[in-house]
KEROGU-90781 format. One line per field, with one value per residue (C-alpha): residue number from 1; residue in three letters; x, y, z. Coordinates in Angstrom, 2 decimals. Each point is the difference from the previous one (the first is absolute). Example, Ala and Ser with C-alpha at 12.3 -4.5 7.8 and 13.67 -1.06 7.14 Angstrom:
# KEROGU-90781
resi	(1/2);
resn	(ALA/SER);
px	(12.30/1.37);
py	(-4.50/3.44);
pz	(7.80/-0.66);
***
This chain:
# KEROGU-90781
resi	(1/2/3/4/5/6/7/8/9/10/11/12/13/14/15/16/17/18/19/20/21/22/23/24/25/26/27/28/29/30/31/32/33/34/35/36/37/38/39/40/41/42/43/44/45/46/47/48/49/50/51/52/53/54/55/56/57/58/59/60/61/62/63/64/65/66/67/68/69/70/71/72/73/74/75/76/77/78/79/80/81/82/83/84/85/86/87/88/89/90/91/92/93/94/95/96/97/98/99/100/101/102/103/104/105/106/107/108/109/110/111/112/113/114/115/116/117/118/119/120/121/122/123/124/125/126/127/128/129/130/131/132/133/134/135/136/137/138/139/140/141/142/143/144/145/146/147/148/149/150/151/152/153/154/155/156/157/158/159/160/161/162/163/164/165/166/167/168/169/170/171/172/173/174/175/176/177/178/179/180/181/182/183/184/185/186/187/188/189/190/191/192/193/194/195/196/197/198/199/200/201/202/203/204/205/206/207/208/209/210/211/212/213/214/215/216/217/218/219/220/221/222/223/224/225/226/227/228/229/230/231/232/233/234/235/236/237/238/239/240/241/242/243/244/245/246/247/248/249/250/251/252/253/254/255/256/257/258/259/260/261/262/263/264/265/266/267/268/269/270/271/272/273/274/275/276/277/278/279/280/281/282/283/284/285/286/287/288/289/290/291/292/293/294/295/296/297/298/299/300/301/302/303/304/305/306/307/308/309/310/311/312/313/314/315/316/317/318/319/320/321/322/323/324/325/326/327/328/329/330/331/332/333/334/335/336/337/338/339/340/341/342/343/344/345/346/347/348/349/350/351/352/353/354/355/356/357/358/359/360/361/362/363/364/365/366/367/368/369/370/371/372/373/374/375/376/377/378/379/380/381/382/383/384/385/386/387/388/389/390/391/392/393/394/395/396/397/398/399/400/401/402/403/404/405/406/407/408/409/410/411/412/413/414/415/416/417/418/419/420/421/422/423/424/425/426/427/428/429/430/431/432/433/434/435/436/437/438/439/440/441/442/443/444/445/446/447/448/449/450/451/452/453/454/455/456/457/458/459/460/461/462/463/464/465/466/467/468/469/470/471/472/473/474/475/476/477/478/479/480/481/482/483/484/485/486/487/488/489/490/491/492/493/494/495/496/497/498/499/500/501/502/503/504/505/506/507/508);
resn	(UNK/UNK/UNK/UNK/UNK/UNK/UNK/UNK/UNK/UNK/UNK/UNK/UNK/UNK/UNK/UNK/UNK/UNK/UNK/UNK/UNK/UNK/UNK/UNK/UNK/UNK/UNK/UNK/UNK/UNK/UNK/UNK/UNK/UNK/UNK/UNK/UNK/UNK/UNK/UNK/UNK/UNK/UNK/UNK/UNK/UNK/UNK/UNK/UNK/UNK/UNK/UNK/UNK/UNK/UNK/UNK/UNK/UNK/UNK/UNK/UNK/UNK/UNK/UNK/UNK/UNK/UNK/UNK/UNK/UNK/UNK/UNK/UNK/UNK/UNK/UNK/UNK/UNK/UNK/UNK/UNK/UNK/UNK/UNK/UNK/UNK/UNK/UNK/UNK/UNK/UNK/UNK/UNK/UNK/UNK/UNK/UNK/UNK/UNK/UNK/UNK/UNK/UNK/UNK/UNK/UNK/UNK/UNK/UNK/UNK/UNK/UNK/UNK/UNK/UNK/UNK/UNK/UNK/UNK/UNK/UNK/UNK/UNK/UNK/UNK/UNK/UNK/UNK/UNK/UNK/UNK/UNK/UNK/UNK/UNK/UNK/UNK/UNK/UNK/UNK/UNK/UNK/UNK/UNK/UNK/UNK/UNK/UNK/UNK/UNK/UNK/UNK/UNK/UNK/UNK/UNK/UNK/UNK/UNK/UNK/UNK/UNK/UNK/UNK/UNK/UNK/UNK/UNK/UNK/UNK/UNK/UNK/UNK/UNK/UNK/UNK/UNK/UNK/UNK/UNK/UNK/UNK/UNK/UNK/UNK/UNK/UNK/UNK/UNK/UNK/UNK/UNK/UNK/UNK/UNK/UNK/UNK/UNK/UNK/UNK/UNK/UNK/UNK/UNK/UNK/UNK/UNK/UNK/UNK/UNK/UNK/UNK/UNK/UNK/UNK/UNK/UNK/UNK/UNK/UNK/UNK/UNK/UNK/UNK/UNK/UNK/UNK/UNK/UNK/UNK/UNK/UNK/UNK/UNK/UNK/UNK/UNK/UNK/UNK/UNK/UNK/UNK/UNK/UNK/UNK/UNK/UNK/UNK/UNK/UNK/UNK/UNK/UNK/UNK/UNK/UNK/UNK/UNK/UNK/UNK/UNK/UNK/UNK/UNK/UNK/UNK/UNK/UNK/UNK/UNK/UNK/UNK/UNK/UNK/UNK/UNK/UNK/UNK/UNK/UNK/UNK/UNK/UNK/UNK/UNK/UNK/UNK/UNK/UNK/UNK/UNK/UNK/UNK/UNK/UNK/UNK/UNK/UNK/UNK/UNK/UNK/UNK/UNK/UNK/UNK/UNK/UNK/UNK/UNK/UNK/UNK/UNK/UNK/UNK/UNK/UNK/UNK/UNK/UNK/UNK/UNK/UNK/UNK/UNK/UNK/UNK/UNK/UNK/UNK/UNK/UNK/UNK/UNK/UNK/UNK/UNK/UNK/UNK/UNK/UNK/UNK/UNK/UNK/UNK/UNK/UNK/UNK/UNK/UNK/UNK/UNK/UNK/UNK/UNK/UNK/UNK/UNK/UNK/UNK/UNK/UNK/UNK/UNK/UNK/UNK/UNK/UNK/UNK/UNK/UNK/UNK/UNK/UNK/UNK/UNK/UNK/UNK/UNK/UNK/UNK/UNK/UNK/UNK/UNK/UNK/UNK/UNK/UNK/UNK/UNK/UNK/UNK/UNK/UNK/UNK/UNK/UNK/UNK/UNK/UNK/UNK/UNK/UNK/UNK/UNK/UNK/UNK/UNK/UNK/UNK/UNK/UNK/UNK/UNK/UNK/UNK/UNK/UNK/UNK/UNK/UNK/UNK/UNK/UNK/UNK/UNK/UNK/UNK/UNK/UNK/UNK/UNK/UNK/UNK/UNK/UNK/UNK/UNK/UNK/UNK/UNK/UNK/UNK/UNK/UNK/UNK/UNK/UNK/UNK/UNK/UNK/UNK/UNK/UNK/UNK/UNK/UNK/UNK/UNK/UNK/UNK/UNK/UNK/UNK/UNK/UNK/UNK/UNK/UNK/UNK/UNK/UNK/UNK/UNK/UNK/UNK/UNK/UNK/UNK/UNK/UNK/UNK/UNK/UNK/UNK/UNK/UNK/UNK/UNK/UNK/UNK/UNK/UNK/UNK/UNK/UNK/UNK/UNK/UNK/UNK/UNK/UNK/UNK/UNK/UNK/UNK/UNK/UNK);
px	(0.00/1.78/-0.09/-1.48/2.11/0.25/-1.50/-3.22/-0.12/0.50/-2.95/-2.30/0.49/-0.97/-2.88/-1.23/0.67/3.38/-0.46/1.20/-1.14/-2.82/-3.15/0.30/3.56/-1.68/-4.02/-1.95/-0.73/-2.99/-2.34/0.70/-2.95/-3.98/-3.19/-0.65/-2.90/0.08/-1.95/-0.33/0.08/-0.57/-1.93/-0.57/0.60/-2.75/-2.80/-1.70/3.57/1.26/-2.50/-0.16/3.61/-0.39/-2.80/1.98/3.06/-2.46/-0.94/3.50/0.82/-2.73/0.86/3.54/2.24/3.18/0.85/-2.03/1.25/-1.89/0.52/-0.32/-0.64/-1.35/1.08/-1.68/-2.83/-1.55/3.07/-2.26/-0.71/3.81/0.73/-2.25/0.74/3.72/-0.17/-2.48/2.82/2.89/-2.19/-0.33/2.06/-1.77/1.13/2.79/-0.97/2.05/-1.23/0.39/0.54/-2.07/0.66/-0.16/-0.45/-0.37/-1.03/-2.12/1.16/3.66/-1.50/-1.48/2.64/2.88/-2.27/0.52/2.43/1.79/-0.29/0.27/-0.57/-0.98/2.58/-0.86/-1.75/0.19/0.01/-0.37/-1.55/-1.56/-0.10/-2.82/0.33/-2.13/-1.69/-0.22/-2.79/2.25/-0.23/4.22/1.26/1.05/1.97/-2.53/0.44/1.79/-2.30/-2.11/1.96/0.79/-3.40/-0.45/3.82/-0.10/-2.09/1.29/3.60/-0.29/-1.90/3.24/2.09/-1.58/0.15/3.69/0.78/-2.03/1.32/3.28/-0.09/2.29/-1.92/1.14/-1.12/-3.43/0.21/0.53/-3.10/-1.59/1.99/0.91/3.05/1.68/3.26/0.74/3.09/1.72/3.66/1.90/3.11/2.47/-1.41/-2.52/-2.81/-2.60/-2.28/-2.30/0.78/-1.26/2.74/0.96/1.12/0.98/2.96/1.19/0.38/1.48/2.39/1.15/1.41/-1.40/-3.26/-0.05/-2.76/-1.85/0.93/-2.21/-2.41/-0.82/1.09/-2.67/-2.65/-2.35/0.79/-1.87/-2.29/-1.68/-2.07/1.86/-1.61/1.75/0.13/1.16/3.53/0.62/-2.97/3.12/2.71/-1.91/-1.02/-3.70/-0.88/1.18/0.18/-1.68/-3.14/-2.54/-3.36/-1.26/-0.03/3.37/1.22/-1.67/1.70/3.60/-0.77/-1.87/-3.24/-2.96/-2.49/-3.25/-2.31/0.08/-1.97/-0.68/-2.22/-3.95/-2.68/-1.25/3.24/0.73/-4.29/0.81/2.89/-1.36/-2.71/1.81/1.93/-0.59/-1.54/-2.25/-1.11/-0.58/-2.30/-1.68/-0.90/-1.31/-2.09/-1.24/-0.86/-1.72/-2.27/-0.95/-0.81/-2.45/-1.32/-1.23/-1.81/-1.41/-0.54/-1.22/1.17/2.83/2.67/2.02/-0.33/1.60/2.79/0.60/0.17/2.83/1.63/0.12/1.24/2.34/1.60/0.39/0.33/2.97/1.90/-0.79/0.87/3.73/0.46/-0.37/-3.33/-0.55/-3.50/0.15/0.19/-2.57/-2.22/0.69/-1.36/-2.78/-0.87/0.78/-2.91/-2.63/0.60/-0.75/-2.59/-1.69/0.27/-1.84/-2.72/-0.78/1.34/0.63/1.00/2.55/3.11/1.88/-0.23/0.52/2.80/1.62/-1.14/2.03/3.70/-1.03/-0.02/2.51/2.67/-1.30/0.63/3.36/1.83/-1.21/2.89/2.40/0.80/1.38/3.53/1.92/0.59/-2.43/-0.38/-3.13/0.58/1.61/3.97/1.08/0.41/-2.06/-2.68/-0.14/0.10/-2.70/-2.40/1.10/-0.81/-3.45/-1.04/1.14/-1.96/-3.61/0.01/0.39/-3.06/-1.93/0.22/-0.05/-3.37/-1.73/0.94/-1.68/-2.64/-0.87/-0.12/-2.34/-2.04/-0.43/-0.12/-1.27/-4.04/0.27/1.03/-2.81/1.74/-0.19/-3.26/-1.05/1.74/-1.62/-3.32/0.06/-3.99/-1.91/-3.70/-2.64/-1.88/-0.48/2.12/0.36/-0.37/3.11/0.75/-0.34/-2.59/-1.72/1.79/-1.42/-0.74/2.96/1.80/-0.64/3.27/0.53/0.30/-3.35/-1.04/-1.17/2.07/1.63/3.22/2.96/2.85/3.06/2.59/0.86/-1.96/2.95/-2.60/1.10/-0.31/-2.20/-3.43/-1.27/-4.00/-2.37/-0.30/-2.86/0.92/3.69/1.60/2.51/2.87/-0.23/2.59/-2.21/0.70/-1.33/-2.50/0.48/4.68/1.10/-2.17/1.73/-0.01/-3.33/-2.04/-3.45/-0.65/-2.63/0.81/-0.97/1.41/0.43/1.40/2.56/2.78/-0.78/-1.35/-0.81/-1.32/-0.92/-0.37/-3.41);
py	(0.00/3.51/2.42/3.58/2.79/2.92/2.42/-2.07/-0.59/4.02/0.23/-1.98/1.48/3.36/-1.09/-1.65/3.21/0.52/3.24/3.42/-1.14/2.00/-1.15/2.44/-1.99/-3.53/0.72/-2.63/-2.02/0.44/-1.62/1.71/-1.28/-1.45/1.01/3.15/2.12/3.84/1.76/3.10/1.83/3.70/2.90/-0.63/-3.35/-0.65/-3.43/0.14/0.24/-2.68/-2.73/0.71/-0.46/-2.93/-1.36/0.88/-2.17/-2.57/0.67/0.20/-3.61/-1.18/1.62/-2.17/2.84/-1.21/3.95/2.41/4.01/2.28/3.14/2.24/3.87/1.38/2.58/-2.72/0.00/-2.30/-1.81/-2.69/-1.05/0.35/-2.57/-2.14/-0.23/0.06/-2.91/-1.43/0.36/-1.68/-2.77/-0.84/-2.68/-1.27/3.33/2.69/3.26/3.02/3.41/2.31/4.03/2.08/3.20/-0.08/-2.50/1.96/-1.39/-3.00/-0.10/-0.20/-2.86/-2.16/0.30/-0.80/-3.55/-1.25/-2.30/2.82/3.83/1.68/3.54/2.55/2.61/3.18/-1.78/0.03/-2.66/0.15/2.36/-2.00/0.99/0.68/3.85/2.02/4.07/2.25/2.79/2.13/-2.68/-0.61/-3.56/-0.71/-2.77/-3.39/-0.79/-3.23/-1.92/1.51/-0.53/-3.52/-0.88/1.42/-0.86/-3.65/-1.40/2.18/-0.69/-3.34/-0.74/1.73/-2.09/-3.24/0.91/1.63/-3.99/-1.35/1.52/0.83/3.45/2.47/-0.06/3.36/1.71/-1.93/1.71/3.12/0.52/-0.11/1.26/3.63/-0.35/-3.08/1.19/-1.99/-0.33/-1.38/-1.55/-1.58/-2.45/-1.12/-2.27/2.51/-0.97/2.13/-0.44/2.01/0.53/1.80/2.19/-2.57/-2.19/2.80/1.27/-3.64/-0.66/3.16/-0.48/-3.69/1.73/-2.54/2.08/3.77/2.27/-0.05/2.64/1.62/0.45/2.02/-2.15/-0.42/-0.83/0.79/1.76/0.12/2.89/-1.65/-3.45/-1.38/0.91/-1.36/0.15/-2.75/0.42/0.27/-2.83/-2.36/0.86/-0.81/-2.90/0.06/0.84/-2.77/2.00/2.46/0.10/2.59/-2.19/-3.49/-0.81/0.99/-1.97/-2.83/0.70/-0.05/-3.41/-1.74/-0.12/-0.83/1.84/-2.30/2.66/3.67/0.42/3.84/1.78/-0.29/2.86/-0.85/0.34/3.54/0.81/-1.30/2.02/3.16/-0.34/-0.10/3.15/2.91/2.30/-3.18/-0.32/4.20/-0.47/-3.08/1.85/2.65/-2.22/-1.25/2.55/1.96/-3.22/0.09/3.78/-1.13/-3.12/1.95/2.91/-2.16/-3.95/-2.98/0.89/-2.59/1.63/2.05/-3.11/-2.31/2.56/0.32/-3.62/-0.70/2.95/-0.95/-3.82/1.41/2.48/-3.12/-3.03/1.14/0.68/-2.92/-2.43/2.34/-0.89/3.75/-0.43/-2.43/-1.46/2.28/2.74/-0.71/-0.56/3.72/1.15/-2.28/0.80/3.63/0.23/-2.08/2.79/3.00/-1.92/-0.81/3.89/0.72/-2.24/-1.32/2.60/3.69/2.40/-0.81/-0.14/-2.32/-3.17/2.77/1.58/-3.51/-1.88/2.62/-0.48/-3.72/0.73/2.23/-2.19/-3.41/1.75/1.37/-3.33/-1.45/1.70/-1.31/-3.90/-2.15/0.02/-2.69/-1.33/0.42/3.56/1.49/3.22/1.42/0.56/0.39/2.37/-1.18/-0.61/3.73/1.13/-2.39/1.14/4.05/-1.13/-1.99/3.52/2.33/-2.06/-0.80/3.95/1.25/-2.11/0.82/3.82/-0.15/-2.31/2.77/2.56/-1.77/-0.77/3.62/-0.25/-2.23/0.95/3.60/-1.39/-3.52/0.88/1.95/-2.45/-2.27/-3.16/0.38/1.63/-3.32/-1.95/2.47/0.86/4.42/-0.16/-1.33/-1.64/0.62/-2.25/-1.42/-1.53/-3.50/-2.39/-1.34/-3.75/-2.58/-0.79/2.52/2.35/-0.60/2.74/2.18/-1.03/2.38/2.96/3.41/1.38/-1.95/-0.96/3.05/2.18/2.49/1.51/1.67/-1.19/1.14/-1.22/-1.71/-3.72/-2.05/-1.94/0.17/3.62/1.99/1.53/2.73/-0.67/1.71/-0.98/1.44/3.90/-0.79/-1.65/-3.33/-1.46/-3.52/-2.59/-1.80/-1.39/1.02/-2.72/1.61/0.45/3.58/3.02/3.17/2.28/2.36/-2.81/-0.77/-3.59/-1.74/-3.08/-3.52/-2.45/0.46/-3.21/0.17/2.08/-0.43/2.64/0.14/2.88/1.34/2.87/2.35);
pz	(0.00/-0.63/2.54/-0.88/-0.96/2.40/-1.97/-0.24/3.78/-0.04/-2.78/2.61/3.13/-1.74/-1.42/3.28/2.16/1.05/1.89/-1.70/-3.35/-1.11/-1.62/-3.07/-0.71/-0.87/-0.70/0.16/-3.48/-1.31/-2.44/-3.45/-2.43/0.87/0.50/1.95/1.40/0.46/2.87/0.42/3.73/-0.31/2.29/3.90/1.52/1.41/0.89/-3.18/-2.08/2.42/-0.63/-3.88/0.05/1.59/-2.80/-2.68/0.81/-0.05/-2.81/-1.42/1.56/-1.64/-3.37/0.43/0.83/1.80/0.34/1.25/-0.73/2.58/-0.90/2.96/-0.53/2.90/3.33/2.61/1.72/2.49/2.26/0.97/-3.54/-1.11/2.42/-0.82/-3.63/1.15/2.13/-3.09/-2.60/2.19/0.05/-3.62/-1.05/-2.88/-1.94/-0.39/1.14/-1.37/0.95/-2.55/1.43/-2.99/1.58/3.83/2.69/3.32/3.36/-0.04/-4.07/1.61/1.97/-2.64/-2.28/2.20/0.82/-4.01/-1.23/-1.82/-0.77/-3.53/0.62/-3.49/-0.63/2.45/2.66/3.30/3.12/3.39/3.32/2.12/3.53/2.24/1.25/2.18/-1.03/2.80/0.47/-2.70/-2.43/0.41/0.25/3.46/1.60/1.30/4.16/0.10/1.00/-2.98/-2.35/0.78/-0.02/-3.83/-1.15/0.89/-2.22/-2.68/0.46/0.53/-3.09/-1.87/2.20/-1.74/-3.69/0.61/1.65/-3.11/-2.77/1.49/0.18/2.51/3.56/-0.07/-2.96/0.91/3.53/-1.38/-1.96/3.04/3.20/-0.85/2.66/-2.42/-2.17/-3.01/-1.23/-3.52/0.25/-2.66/0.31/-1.98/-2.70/-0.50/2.34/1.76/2.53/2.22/3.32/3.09/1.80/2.90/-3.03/-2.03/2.81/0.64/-3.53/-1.01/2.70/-0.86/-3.18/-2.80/-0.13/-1.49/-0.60/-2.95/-2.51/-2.11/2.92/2.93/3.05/1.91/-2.58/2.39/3.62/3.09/-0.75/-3.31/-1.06/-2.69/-3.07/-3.23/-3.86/-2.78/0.21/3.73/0.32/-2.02/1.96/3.21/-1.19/-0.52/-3.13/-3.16/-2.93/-1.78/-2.38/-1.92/0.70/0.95/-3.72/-0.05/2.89/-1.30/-3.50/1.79/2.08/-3.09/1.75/-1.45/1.16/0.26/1.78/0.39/3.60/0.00/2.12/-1.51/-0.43/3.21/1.81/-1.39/1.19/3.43/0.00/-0.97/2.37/2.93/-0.70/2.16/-2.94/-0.70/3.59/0.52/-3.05/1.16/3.15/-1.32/-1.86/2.84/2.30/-3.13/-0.71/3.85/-0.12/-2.97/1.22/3.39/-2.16/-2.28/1.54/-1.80/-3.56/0.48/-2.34/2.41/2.80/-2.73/-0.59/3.66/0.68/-3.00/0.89/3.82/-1.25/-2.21/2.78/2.42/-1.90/-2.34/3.18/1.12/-2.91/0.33/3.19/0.84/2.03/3.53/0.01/3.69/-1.83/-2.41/3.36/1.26/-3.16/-0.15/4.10/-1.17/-3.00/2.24/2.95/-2.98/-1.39/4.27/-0.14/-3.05/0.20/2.91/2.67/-1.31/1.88/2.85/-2.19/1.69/-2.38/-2.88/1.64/1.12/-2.96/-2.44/2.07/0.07/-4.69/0.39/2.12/-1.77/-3.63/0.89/1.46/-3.34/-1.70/2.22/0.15/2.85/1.47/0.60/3.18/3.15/0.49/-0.55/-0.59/-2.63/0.05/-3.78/-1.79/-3.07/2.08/1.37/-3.51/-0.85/2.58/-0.46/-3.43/0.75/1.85/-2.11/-2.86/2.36/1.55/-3.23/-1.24/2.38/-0.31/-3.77/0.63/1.91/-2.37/-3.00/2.50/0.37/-3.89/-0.55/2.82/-1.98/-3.58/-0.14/1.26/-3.68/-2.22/-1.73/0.40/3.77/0.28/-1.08/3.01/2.73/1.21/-0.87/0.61/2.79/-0.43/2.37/2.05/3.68/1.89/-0.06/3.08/1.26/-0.69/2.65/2.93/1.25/3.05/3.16/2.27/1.38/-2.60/-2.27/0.04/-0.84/-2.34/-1.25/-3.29/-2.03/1.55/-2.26/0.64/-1.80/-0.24/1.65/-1.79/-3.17/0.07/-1.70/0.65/3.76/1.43/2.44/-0.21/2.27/1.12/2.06/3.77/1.56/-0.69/-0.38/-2.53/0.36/-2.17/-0.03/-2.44/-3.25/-2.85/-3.40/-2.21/-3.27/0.18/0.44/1.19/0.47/3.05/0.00/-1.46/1.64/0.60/2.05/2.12/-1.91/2.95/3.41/2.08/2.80/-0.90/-3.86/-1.63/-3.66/-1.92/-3.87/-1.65/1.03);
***
């Protein structure tokens, strides 16, 4: 049997590890020709992207790709779903995952890409920034308590930790992309290796004498004050990204893919999408509100209540496919709506429900914007979720004034156009009274103000509101609700049911 030469032993021990050998020195082979799958990962990361990413590598396993290009194009979004479809794509075994970088892959982007088989990155794009990070009341990034920021860094880092042991990455350069206090540094020996290092290593080795600085670079590539934040050619060096390419088609072009299914985002993706941007949801409740103002002045048509209804499952259920809403908050603003409506119809007049009922909207509406942390705290801690909710109530505010503005619009305007002087009641018909429904009251149960009584009303009858009638030689206020939808303030009406604390009246 011969015995090996040296310089294959040599050749071995490198390729199984042998410690200051870097990872960019002997990449790992590849396949270079079969079927392959493109899928496309582009605006916020988010539930809804997250399980159709998950259905369409189904669907590319079962088209008979052995490669699947994801092409990732996107600032983040939701951490919870980037680790889950991180964790999801160190699982695949069946396949090849290479993420491709067309253009940027920030935060959770960062995060899915660094948990493929490979990286390609497009020329001009940029990888990395993913840290959590706390606002203060100026809106300036501030630094997380320790505890804090253990609680939200763990499962971040650690999830970096495994696809840098994976794929054989730097720990450090996967550190730095999300500790801001990490330094990464390049070095470069004699046969022309380079590797990544953090500045413990980066002192010892420099000092041994066989390691230099890297030239042609800015030593640190990334210092304690920054998250590392890369491009192409640095992306190389460090050992992360495998080469360069103008498209998916191109990649597959270079690696003599064939490219068996083209897994692009459908209509309905870009419409789900759309409608859970924040001009989307300002317009949605607008909608709303304005098909409640007209379904109170002019009931039982069914048109505006339609609108209000899809507009109200629109506002909540897109969030809530994204992973943006909690079925909690959907309660508040379900609790929040009943509490208006107790107010309106059944009880008029206190406030309270209205008044509670509103911050109950309000607060459910706003936390819809935001989604949920990782880890166990409850409250929120980073940054992207203050920006989410300052968004969520700059965005549900401005609705809601811009909603009683065109209120006051159509309050003035619609009564005079002929399509909706056909949806309201502008005259009122004679005739008595009717008897109230039901067995007839026994005595001393009959209230005040009784039926026939004709008052004025007080206030606006939305149909809720109050009506002033006489009492004795005074007169009393007392909380109805209008039969016939809205009646303005001055308007006479006479009392049509009179049973406990319900009061219903019409038009006199």
């Amino acid at each position: 049997m011969s015995v090996p030469r040296p310089g294959v032993i040599v050749a071995l021990l490198l390729l199984l590890g042998l410690p200051g050998i870097g990872r960019a020195a002997f990449p790992v082979t590849q396949p270079s020709a079969g079927p392959a799958a493109v899928i496309r990962l582009s605006g916020e990361v988010d539930d809804y992207n997250r399980d159709a990413l998950f259905r369409r590598f189904r669907a590319a396993e079962a088209a008979g790709a052995k490669t699947i290009i994801l092409e990732i194009d996107t600032y983040g979004g939701l951490v919870t779903s980037g680790l889950d479809i991180s964790q999801f794509l160190r699982g695949q075994s069946a396949v090849h995952t290479v993420a491709f970088v067309n253009s940027k892959a920030i935060s959770a982007g960062a995060m899915i890409a660094m948990a493929c088989d490979e990286i390609v990155m497009a020329p001009g794009s940029v990888l990395g920034d993913c840290a959590p990070i706390m606002l203060d009341q100026t809106g300036h990034m501030q630094g997380l308590p320790l505890a804090e920021r253990a609680k939200l860094q763990s499962p971040i880092l650690r999830d970096f930790e495994d696809s840098a042991k994976k794929n054989g990455y730097s720990p450090a350069v996967a550190e730095a992309m999300v500790r801001v206090e990490t330094s990464v540094y390049l070095v470069r020996n004699d046969r022309g290796v380079e590797k990544a290092v953090d500045q413990a290593e980066y002192q010892r080795l420099t000092a041994g004498g066989e390691w230099q600085p890297a030239t042609g670079i800015s030593n640190p590539v990334d210092g304690p004050e920054t998250l590392l934040t890369i491009g192409p050619d640095l992306a190389g060096r460090l050992g992360l990204s495998k080469g360069l390419a103008k498209s998916p088609q191109d990649l597959a072009a270079q690696r003599g893919y064939t490219v068996v299914a083209d897994l692009t985002p459908s209509v309905g993706d870009h419409l789900v999408e759309a409608l859970n941007s924040s001009m989307a949801r300002f317009v949605l409740l607008v909608v709303f509100m304005l098909s409640l103002y007209v379904a109170i002045h002019a009931p039982g048509h069914g048109a505006a209540e339609a609108i209000a209804i899809v507009s109200l499952g629109l506002l909540v259920g897109v969030p809530l496919l994204t992973g943006y809403a909690q079925w909690w908050e959907i309660g508040l603003i379900i609790a929040g709506l009943a509490l208006c409506a107790f107010e309106i119809f059944v009880f008029p007049g206190h406030g309270v429900s209205l008044i509670l009922g509103f911050l109950l909207v309000l607060f459910g509406l706003v936390m819809t914007f935001a989604g949920k942390e990782p880890g166990p705290s409850w409250l929120p801690t980073m940054a992207s979720t203050w920006h989410h909710l300052e968004r969520g109530l700059f965005v549900v505010v401005g609705a809601m004034a811009a909603s009683l503005v065109a209120g006051a619009y159509l309050q003035r305007f619609l009564p005079k156009l002929p399509l909706f002087r056909r949806l309201i009641l502008t005259q009122v018909s004679g005739g008595t009274v009717p008897t109230p429904a039901g067995p007839p009251m026994k005595a001393g149960e009959d209230v005040w103000p009784f039926l026939g009584t004709v008052g004025v009303a007080a206030s606006d009858l939305k149909p809720g509101g109050v009506v002033r009638f006489p009492y004795g030689a005074d007169t009393r206020t007392a909380p109805v609700i209008s039969a016939a939808g809205f009646v303005s303030a001055g308007t006479r009406v006479v009392v049509q049911e009179a049973r406990g604390n319900r009061i219903v009246v019409r038009t006199a």
